[in-house]
C-alpha positions in Angstrom: -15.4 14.4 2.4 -15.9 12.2 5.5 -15.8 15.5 8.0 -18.6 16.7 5.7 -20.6 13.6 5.9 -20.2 13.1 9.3 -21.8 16.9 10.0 -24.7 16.6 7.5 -25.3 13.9 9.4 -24.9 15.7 13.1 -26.9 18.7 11.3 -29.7 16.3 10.4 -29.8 14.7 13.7 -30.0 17.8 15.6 -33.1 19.0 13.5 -34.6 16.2 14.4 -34.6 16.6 18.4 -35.3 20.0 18.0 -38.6 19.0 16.7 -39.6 17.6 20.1 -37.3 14.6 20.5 -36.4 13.9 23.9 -32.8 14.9 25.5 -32.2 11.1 25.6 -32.3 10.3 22.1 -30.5 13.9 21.3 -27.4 12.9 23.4 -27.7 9.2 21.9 -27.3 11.4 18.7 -24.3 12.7 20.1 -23.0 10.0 21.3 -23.3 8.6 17.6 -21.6 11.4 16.0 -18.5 11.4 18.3 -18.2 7.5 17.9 -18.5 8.1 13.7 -16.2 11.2 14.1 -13.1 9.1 16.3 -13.8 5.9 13.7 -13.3 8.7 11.0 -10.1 10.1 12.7 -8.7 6.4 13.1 -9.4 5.6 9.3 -7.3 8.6 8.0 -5.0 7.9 10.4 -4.0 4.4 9.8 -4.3 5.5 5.5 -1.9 8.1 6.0 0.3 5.1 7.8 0.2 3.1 4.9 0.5 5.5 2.6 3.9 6.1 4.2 4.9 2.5 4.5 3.8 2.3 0.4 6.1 5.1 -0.2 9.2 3.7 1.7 8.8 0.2 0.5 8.6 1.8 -3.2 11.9 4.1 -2.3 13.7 0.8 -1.2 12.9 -1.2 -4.4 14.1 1.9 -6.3 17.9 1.6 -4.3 17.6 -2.5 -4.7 17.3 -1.6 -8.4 20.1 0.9 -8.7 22.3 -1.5 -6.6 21.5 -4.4 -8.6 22.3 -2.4 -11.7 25.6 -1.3 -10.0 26.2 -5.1 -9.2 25.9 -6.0 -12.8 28.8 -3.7 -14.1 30.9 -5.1 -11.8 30.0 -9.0 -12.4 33.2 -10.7 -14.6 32.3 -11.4 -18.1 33.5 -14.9 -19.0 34.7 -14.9 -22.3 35.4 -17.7 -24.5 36.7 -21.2 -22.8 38.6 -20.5 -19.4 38.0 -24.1 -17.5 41.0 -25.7 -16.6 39.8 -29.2 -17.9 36.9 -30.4 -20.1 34.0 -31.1 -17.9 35.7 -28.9 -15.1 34.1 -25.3 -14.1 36.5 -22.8 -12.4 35.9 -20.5 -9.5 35.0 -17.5 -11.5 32.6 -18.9 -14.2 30.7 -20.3 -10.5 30.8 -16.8 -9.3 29.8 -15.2 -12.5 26.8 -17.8 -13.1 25.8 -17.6 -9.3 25.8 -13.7 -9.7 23.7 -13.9 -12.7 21.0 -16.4 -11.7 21.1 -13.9 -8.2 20.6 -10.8 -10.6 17.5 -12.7 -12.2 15.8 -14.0 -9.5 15.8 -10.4 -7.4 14.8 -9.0 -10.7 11.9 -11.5 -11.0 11.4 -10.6 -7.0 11.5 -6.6 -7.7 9.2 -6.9 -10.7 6.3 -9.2 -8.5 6.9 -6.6 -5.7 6.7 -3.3 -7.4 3.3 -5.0 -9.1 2.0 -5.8 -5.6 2.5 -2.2 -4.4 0.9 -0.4 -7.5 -2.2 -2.6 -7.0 -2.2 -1.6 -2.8 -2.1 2.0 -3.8 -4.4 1.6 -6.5 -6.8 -0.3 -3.8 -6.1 2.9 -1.4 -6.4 5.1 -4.0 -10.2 3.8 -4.4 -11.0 3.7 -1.2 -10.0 7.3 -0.8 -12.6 8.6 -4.0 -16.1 9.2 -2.9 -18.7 6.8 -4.7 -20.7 8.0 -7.2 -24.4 9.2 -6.2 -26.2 6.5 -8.2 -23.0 3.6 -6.7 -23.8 1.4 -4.3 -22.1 2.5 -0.9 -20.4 -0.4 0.9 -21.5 -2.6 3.1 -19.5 -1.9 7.0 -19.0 -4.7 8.9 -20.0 -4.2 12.6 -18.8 -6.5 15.5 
């Protein structure tokens, strides 16, 4: 959709110095159209990079989750009273508490960061939709 922008664009500007312009402002024109085309190039470029990085980050939340599932089968299930004393807490009721509060917290963690990277792709999913013909376009920031 860009490409096709970008050479209505060159198509418009060459009708115009063909009705007299001067060969200045036509290779200013040119000049333009290269600079938009590379800026173009650059855009899709750096999208298709984080399009990869979204997918790789999403594939290494999936293996975090099936690990953490994997890590909860083998956590020791305390059953019934097993410290030694009153008011004492053995090694393994530790461990299995410790691996718990672990499994929670990276769950909380996964949940927050699987949340963040829907939103990204959503946001890149946006920007790659052309805007409606009555939308407003948006504003570029220039240097």
């Amino acid at each position: 959709m860009k490409r096709i922008i970008v050479a209505f664009f060159a198509v418009l500007l060459l009708a115009g110095c063909s009705l007299g312009g001067s060969d200045e402002r036509a290779e200013q024109d040119r000049e333009a159209v290269k600079a938009l085309q590379e800026r173009v190039d650059k855009l899709e470029k750096e999208t298709r990079a984080l399009k990869r990085g979204l997918a790789e980050a999403l594939g290494g939340l999936t293996a975090i989750e099936k690990g953490l599932a994997g890590l909860e089968g083998e956590a020791p299930e305390t059953g019934g009273d097993t410290s030694a004393q009153d008011g004492e807490v053995t090694k393994e009721e530790l461990d299995s508490k410790a691996r718990k509060f672990a499994s929670e917290s990276l769950e909380r963690l996964l949940d927050i960061s699987r949340s963040v990277l829907e939103r990204i792709e959503q946001e890149l999913k946006k920007i790659e939709e052309p805007p409606a013909d009555g939308a407003p376009k948006p504003e570029e920031k220039t240097i």
